[in-house]
C-alpha positions in Angstrom: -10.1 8.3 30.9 -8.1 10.1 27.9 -4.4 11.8 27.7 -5.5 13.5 24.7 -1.8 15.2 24.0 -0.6 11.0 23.7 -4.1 9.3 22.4 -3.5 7.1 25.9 -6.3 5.1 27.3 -6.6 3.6 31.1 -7.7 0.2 30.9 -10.0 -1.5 33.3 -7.1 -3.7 34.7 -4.8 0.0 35.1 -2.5 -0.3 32.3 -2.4 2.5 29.6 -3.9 1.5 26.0 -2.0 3.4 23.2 -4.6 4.4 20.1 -2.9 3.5 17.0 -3.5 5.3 13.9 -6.1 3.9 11.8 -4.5 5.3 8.1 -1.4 6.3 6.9 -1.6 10.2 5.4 -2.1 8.8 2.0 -5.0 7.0 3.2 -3.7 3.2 2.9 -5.2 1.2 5.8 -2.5 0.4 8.5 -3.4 -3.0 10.2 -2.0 -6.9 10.1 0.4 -7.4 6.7 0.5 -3.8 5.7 2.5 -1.7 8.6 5.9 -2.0 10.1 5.4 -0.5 13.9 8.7 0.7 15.5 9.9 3.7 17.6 12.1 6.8 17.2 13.9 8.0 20.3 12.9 11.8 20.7 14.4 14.5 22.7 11.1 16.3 23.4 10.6 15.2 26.8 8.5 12.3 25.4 11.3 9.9 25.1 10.1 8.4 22.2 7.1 8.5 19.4 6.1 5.0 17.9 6.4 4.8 14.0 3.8 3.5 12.0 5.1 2.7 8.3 3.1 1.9 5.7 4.3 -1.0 3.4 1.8 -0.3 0.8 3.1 3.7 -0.1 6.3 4.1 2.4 4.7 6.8 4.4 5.6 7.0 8.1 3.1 8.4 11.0 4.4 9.3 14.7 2.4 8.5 17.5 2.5 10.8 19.4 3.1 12.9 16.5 6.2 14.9 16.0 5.9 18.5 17.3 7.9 21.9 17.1 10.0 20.5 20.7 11.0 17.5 18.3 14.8 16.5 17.9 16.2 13.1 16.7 17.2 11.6 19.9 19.1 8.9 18.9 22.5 8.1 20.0 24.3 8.6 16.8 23.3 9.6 13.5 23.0 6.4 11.5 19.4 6.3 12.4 18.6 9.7 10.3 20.9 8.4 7.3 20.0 5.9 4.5 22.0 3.2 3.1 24.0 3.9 0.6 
């Protein structure tokens, strides 16, 4: 069984399998060494989307991935601002 709006799987023991994207948008392979995984709280109704940065060209995908609903749902700001 498939939630195709969150790419979630139901495991044979009843827990929920996340899919992970396989590339970044540039292409660069995301697996062991060359992605930081995270999250980003989300004030869609989702609660959050799980980041996927690629350490090879910087790129960041969202799983689920960001949609028109999407606000930065963070507590504060200093998660949308850089370092100066």
């Amino acid at each position: 069984m498939m939630n195709r709006r969150r790419r979630l799987h139901l495991m044979p023991d009843g827990t929920w399998h996340e899919e992970a994207p396989r590339t970044c948008t540039n292409g660069h392979a995301l697996q062991a060494r060359s992605v930081l995984v995270g999250a980003r709280a989300c004030g869609c109704g989702i609660g959050h989307h799980r980041t996927h940065h690629c350490r090879t060209c910087g790129d960041t995908v969202f799983s689920p991935p960001l949609g028109e609903t999407c606000t930065d749902g963070t507590f504060d700001g200093r998660a949308g601002r850089r370092p100066v």
